[in-house]
C-alpha positions in Angstrom: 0.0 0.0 0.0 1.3 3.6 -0.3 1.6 6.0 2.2 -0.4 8.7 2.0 0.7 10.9 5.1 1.3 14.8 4.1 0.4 13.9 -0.2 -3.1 14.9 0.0 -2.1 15.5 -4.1 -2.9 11.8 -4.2 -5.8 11.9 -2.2 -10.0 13.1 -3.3 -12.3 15.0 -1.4 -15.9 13.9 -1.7 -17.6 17.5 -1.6 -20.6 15.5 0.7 -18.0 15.8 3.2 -17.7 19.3 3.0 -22.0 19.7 3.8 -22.9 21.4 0.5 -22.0 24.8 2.5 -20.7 27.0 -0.2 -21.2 27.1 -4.0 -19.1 24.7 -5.9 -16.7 27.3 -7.2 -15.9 28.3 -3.4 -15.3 24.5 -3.0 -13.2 23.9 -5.7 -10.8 26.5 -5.1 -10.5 25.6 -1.2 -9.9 21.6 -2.1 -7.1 22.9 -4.7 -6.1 25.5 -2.1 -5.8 22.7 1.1 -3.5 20.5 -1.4 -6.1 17.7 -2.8 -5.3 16.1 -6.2 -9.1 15.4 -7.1 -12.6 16.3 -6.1 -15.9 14.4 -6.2 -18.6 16.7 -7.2 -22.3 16.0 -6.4 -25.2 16.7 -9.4 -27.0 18.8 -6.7 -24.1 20.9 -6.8 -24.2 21.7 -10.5 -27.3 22.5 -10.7 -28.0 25.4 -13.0 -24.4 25.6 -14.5 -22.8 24.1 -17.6 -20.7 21.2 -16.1 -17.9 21.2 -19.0 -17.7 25.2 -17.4 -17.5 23.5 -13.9 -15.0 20.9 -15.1 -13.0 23.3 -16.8 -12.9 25.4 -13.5 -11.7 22.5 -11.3 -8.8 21.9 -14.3 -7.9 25.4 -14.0 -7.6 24.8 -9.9 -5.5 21.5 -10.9 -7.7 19.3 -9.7 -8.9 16.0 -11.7 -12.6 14.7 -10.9 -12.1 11.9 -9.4 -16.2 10.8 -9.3 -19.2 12.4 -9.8 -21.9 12.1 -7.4 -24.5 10.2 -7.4 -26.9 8.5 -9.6 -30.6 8.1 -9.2 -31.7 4.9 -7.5 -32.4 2.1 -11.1 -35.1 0.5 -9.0 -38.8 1.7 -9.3 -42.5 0.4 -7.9 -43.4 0.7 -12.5 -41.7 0.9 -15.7 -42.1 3.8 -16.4 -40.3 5.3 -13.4 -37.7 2.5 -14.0 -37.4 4.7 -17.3 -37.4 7.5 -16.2 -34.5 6.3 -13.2 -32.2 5.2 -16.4 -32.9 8.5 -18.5 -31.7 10.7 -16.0 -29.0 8.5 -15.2 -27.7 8.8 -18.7 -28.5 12.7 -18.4 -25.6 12.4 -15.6 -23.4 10.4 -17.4 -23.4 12.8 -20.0 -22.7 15.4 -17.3 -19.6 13.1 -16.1 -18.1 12.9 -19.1 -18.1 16.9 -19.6 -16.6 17.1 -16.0 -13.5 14.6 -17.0 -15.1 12.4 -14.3 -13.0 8.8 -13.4 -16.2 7.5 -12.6 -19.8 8.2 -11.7 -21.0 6.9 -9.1 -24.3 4.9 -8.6 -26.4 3.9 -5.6 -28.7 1.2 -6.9 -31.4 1.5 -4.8 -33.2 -1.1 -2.7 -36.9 -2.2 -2.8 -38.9 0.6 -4.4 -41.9 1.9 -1.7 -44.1 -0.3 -0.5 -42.5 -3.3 -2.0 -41.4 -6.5 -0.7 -40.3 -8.5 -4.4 -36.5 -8.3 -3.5 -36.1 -10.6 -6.9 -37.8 -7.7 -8.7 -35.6 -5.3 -7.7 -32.6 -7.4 -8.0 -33.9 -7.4 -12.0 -34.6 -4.4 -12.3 -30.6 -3.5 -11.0 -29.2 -5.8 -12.9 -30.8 -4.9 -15.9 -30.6 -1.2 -15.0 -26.7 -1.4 -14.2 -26.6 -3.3 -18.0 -28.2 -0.7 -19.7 -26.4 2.2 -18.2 -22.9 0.4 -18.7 -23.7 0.6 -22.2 -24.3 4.4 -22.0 -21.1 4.8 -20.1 -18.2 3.1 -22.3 -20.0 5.4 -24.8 -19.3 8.3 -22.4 -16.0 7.0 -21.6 -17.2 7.5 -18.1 -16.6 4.1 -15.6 -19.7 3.1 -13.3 -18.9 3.0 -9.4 -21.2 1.0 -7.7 -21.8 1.5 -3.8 -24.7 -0.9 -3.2 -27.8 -0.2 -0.6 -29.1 -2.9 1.5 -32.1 -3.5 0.3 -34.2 -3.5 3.6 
């Protein structure tokens, strides 16, 4: 393993872990300023601005985007929310790409309300997390999964 101690230029700050106190631009430049090598944006963060603006402002800062934060949950009580789940999944994607984003990163999702078919929503993840793989080799963006327990 390598050390990490006093090279924060190899390390990424999620910007969760900041508490969404400041606008992104006020983030980015105190992560570059403290020494980090990457940030992980989240999508609530860019809301409103042009995320290829916002990636080119955390280049400028000399940071690389290490993820971006975090997807819709793939599971849904119909189809047509399941739909609607993967469309603005690949909307994000699209905005993860523009960012220079590593990865974006997806929380599946559990049992959709008042649900108990854990096999359904198994499928629908699985098929969901198929689908959106496709969509992001096309962006050139990787998928992160960070699974939720389903109960």
């Amino acid at each position: 393993m390598r050390a990490l101690a006093g090279r924060l230029d190899l390390c990424s700050i999620n910007t969760a872990t900041l508490g969404h106190q400041t606008p992104i631009e006020q983030t980015i430049e105190a992560v570059a300023r403290a020494g980090f090598g990457a940030i992980a944006p989240w999508r609530r963060e860019l809301e409103g601005r042009p995320a290829q603006q916002v990636g080119a402002r955390i280049r400028a800062a000399g940071l690389k985007v290490s993820g971006y934060c975090r997807s819709t949950y793939i599971t849904a009580p119909n189809r047509a929310a399941f739909a609607a789940n993967l469309d603005d999944n690949r909307r994000a994607l699209d905005e993860a790409a523009e960012l220079a984003a590593t990865c974006f990163v997806t929380v599946v999702g559990g049992l959709p309300d008042g649900s108990k078919d854990l096999a359904g929503a198994r499928s629908q993840m699985v098929e969901g997390t198929g689908l959106l793989l496709e969509h992001a080799k096309a962006a050139g963006v990787a998928l992160a999964l960070e699974p939720l327990h389903p109960m």
